[in-house]
C-alpha positions as CSV (number, residue, x, y, z in Angstrom):
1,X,95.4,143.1,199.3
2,X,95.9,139.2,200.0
3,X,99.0,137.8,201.3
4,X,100.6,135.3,200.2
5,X,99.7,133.1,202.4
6,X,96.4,133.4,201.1
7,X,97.0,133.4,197.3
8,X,96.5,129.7,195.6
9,X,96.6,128.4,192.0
10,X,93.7,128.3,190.5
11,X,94.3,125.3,188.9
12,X,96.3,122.3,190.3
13,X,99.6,121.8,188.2
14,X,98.7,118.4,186.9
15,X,95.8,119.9,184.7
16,X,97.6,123.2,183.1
17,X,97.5,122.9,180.0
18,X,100.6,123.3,177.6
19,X,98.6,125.1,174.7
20,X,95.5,126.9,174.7
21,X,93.2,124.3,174.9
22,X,91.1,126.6,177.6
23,X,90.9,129.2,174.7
24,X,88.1,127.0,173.2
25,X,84.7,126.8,175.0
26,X,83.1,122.8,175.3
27,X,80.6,121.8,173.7
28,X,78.5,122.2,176.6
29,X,79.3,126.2,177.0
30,X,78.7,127.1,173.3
31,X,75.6,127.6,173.6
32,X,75.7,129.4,176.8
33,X,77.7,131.8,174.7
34,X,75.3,132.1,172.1
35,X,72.6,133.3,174.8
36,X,74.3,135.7,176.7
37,X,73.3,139.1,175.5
38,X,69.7,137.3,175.7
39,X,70.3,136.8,179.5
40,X,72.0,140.0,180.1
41,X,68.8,141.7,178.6
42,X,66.5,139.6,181.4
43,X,69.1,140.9,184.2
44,X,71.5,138.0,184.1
45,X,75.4,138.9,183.6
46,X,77.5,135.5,182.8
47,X,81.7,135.4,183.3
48,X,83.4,136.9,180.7
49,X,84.8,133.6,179.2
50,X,80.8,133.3,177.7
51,X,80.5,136.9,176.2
52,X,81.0,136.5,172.9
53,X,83.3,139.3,172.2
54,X,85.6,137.1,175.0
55,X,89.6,137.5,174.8
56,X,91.2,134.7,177.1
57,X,93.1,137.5,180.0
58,X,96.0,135.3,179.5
59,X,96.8,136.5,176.0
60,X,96.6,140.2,176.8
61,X,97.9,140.5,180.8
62,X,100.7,138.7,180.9
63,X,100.0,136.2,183.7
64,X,99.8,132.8,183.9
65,X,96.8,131.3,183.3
66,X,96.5,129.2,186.6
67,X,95.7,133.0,187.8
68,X,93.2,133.7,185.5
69,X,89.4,133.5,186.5
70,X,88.6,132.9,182.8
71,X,90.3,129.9,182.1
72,X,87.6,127.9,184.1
73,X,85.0,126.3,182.5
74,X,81.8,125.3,183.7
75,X,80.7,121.6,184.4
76,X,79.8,118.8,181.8
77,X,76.0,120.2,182.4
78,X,74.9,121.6,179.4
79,X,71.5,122.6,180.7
80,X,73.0,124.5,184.0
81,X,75.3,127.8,184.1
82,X,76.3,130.2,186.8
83,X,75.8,133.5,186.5
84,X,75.1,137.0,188.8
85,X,71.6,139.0,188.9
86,X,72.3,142.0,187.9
87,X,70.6,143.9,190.5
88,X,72.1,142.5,193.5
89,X,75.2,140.6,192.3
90,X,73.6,137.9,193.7
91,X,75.1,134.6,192.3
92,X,72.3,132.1,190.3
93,X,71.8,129.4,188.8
94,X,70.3,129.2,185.6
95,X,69.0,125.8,184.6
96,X,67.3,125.1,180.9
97,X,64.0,123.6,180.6
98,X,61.7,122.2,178.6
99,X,58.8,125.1,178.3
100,X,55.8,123.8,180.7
101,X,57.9,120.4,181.7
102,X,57.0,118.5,184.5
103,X,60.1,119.8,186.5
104,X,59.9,123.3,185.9
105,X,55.5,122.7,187.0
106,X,56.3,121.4,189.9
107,X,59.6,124.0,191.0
108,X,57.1,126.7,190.6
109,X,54.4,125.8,192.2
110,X,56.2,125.0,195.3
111,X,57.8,128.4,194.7
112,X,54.6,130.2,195.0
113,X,54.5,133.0,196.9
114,X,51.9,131.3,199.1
115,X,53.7,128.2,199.5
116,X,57.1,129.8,200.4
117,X,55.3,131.9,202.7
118,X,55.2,128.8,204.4
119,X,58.9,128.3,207.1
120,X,58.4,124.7,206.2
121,X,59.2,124.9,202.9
122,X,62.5,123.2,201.7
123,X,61.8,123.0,198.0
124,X,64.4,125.6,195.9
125,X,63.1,129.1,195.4
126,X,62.4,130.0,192.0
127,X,63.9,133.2,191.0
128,X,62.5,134.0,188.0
129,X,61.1,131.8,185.5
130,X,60.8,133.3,181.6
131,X,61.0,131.8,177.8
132,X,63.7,132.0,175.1
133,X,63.4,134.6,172.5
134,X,63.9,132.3,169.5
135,X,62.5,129.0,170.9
136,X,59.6,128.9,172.8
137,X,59.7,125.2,173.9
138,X,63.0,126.4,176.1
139,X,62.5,128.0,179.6
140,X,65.0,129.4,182.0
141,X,64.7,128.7,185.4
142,X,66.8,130.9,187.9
143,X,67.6,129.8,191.3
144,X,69.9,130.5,194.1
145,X,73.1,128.7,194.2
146,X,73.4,126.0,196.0
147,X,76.2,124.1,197.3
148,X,76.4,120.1,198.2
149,X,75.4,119.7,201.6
150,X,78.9,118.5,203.0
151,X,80.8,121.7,200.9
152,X,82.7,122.6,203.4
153,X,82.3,119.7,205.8
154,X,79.7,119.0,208.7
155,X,82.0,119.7,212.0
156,X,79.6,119.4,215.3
157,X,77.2,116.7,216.3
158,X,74.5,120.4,216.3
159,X,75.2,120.4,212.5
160,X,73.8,117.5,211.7
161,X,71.0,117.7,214.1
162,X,70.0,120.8,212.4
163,X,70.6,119.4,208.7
164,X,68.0,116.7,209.8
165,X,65.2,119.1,211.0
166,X,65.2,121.1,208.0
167,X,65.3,117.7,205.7
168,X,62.4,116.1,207.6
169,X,59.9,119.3,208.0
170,X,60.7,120.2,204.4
171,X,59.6,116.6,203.4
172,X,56.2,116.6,205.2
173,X,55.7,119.7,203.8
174,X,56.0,118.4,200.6
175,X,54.0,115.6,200.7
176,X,51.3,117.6,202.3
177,X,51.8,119.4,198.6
178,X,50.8,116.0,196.9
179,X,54.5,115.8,195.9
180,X,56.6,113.0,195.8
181,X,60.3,113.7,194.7
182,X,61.4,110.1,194.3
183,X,65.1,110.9,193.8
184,X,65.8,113.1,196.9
185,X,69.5,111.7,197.3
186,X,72.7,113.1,198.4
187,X,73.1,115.7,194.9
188,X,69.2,116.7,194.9
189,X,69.6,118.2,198.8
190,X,72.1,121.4,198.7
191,X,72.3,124.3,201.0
192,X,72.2,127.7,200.7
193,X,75.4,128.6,202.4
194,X,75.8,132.8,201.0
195,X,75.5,133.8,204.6
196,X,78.9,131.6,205.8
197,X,80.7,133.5,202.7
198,X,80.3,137.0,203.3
199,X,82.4,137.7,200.7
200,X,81.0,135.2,198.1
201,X,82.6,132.5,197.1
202,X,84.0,131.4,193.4
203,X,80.8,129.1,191.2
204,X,83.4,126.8,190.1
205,X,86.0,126.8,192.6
206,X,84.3,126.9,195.6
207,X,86.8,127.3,198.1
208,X,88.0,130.8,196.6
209,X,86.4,134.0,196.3
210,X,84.8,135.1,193.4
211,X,88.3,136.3,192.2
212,X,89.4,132.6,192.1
213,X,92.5,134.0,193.4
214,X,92.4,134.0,197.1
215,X,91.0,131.1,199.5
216,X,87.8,132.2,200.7
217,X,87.1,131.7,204.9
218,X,83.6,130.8,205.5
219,X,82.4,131.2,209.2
220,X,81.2,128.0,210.9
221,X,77.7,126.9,210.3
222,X,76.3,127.1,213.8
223,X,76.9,131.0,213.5
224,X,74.9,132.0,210.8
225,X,71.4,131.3,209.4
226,X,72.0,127.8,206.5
227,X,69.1,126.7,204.6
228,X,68.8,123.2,203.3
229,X,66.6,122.9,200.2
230,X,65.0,120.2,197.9
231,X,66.3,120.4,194.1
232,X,65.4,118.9,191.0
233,X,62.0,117.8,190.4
234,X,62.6,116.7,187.1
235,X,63.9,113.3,188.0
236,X,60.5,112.6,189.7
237,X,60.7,109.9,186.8
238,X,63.4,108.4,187.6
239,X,62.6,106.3,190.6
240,X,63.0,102.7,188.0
241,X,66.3,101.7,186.8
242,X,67.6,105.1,186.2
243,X,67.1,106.2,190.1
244,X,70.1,107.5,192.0
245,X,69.1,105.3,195.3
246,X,69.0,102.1,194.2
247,X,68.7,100.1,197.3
248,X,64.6,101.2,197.8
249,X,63.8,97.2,197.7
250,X,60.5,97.8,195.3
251,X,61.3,99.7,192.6
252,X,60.2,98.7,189.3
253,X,59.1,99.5,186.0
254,X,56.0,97.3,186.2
255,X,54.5,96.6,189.5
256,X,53.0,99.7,190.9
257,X,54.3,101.2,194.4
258,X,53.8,104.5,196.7
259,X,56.0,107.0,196.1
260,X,55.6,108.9,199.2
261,X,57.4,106.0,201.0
262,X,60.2,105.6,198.4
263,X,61.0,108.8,199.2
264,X,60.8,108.1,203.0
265,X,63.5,105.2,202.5
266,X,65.7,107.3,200.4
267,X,65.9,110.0,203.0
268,X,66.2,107.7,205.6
269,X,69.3,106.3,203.5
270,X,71.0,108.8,203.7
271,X,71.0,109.2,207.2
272,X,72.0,105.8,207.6
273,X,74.6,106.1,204.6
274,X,76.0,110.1,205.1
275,X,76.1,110.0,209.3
276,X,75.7,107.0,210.7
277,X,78.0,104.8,209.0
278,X,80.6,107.4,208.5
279,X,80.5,108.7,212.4
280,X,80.7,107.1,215.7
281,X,79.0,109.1,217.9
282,X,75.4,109.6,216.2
283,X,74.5,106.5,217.4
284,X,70.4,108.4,218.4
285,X,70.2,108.4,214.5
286,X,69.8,104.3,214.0
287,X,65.9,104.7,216.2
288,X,64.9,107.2,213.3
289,X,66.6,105.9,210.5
290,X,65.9,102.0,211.2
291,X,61.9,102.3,210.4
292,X,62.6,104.4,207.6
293,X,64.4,101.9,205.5
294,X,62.3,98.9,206.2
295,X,62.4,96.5,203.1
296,X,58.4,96.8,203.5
297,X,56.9,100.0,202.3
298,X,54.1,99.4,204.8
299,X,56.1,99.1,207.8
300,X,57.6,102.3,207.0
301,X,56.4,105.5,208.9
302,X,54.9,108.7,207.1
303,X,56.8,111.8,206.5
304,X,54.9,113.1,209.5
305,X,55.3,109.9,211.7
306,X,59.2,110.0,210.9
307,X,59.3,113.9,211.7
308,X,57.3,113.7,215.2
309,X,59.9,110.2,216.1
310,X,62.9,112.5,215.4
311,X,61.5,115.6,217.4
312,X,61.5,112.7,220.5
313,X,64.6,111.7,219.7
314,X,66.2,115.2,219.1
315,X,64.5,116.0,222.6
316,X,67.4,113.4,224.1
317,X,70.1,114.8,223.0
318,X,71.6,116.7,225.3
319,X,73.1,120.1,224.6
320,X,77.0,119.1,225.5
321,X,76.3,116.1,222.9
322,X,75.5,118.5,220.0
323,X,78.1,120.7,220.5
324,X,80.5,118.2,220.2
325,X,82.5,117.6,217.2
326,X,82.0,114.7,214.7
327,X,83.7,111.7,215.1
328,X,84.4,109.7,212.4
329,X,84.6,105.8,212.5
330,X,88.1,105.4,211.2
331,X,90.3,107.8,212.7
332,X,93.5,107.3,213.7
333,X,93.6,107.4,217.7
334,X,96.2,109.8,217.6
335,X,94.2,112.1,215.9
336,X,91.1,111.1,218.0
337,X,93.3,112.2,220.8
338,X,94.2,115.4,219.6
339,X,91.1,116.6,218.1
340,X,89.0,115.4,221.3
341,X,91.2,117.5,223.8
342,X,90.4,120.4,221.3
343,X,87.0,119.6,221.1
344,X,86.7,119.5,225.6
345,X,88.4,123.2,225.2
346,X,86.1,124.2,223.1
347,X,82.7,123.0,224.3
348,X,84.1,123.9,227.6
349,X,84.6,127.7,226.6
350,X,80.9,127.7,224.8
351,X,79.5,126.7,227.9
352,X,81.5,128.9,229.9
353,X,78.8,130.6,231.6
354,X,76.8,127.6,232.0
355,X,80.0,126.4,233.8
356,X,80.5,128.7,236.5
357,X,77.0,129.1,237.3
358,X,76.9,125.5,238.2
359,X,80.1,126.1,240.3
360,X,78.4,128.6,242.4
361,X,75.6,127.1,242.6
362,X,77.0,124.0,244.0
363,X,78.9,125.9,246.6
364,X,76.1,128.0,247.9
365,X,74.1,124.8,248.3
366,X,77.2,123.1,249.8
367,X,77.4,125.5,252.5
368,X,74.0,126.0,252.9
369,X,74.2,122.1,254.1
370,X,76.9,123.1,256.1
């Protein structure tokens, strides 16, 4: 049983509703609804509020329906839902697709079970991939679920370090693949992070358990294995006008380019943009990033290039460095005081042992001397 302490509102008061409003699916879950005993036959179980025999829980149990897991709807996507294998409980995504697209192609064959043999390999897992009963131009693509990359936040220097391996060595992989993303920003890199919630976690609100109820404690990301993966392939079009990254200097509709190094600049971007300009002290980022967003395509380094100039740089960072917590630019000093006195406890108690064997060491040489 919860306390109290740990029980929150679903819902923050400003958006309760004074009628039943939730009652009525979007426009975007209709249809969800209208599939579900389809996807419970292929082993996929949706929340209640998209079975179509659904009673909102508020109308029947008495309780408020800021308490009440059903009243939360899914996101304006109309092509994703949440849902839970049926196996495993695991908790999926299931995204629809055009039937043989380019998106769902290219997801699948870096799924292969040869390819994701491969550690390297930072492209999403596909789950399961199978066609509609009634319309066989849809597909359904399942996939783990994935949160954003900052969700919860980056705390030590290591975090980041780490985040930056997995990004670059999934990205030569690829391109050893033949594929280009062209869209790999901020949204299309998510994290697998089931093994920091033991107890699962809530699809819509995050920060709860799957009950919605009680705040869910996730354990810090050094501890436990987090996988950083590659989404969305279906955007591979979108590297014009309609591109997320608009600062690559050549895109354009007409003049032709090399994808490969679009993608270098956008990762590199986000370095720059997510880290560097947001923290102060990973300052041995701007020697990896600055090459990679060079206005000339042909000045930038490969995927491979980037990846062996960040192993060096990696290599210089020392270990009391990584372990240190983030620093961000604009902090108050009060709070830079107080959160760097807890941050010399802690990397002090991490490296306790390291600590007093440097102590003795010093004073068996020191009166060895003497």
């Amino acid at each position: 049983m919860a306390s109290s302490n740990d029980q929150c509102t679903s819902l923050p008061p400003s958006t309760i509703p004074n009628n039943d409003a939730v009652a009525i699916l979007g426009v975007w879950e209709a249809p969800w609804r209208d599939r579900q005993r389809f996807l419970q036959s292929r082993g996929y179980m949706l929340r209640p509020r998209y079975h179509p025999d659904w009673v909102p829980s508020w109308r029947t149990n008495n309780q408020s329906i800021i308490w009440c897991e059903d009243a939360l709807s899914a996101p304006l996507r109309e092509n994703l839902i949440d849902a839970r294998r049926m196996s495993d409980d695991m908790l999926v995504y299931i995204k629809r697709v055009k039937a043989g697209d380019n998106e769902s192609r290219i997801t699948t064959m870096l799924s292969s079970e040869r390819l994701r043999q491969d550690p390297r390999n930072h492209s999403v897992p596909v789950l399961d991939l199978f066609q509609d009963d009634e319309d066989p131009g849809i597909s359904y693509m399942v996939m783990p679920f994935l949160r954003l990359i900052d969700s919860p936040q980056l705390d030590l220097v290591e975090e980041v370090v780490e985040f930056i391996d997995q990004t670059l060595e999934g990205l030569v992989f690829m391109h050893e693949q033949g594929v280009a993303h062209r869209d790999c920003t901020y949204k299309n890199l998510m994290m697998d992070a089931a093994a920091m919630y033991p107890r699962g976690f809530h699809p819509i609100n995050e920060s709860f358990l799957p009950n919605a109820k009680t705040m869910a404690r996730p354990r810090p990301r050094t501890s436990v294995p987090v996988r950083y993966y590659y989404i969305d392939y279906g955007l591979s079009v979108a590297v014009g006008s309609d591109g997320r990254d608009q600062e690559v200097p050549e895109l354009s509709g007409d003049v032709p380019y090399d994808p490969f190094k679009v993608d270098i600049f956008i990762v590199g971007n986000l370095f720059r943009r997510m880290f560097h300009d947001r923290l102060s002290n990973v300052d041995f980022l701007v020697a990896l990033f600055e090459p990679m967003v060079k206005s000339d395509p042909l000045a930038r380094p490969d995927a491979v290039a980037a990846h062996q100039r960040w192993l060096a740089i990696r290599a210089m960072v020392s270990p009391f460095t990584r372990r240190w917590r983030l620093r961000p630019r604009r902090e108050p000093w009060q709070e830079t005081v107080m959160y760097e006195t807890y941050a010399s406890i802690s990397t002090a108690y991490f490296f306790r042992g390291y600590l007093v064997a440097t102590c003795i060491l010093v004073v068996v040489i020191y009166h060895g001397i003497v």
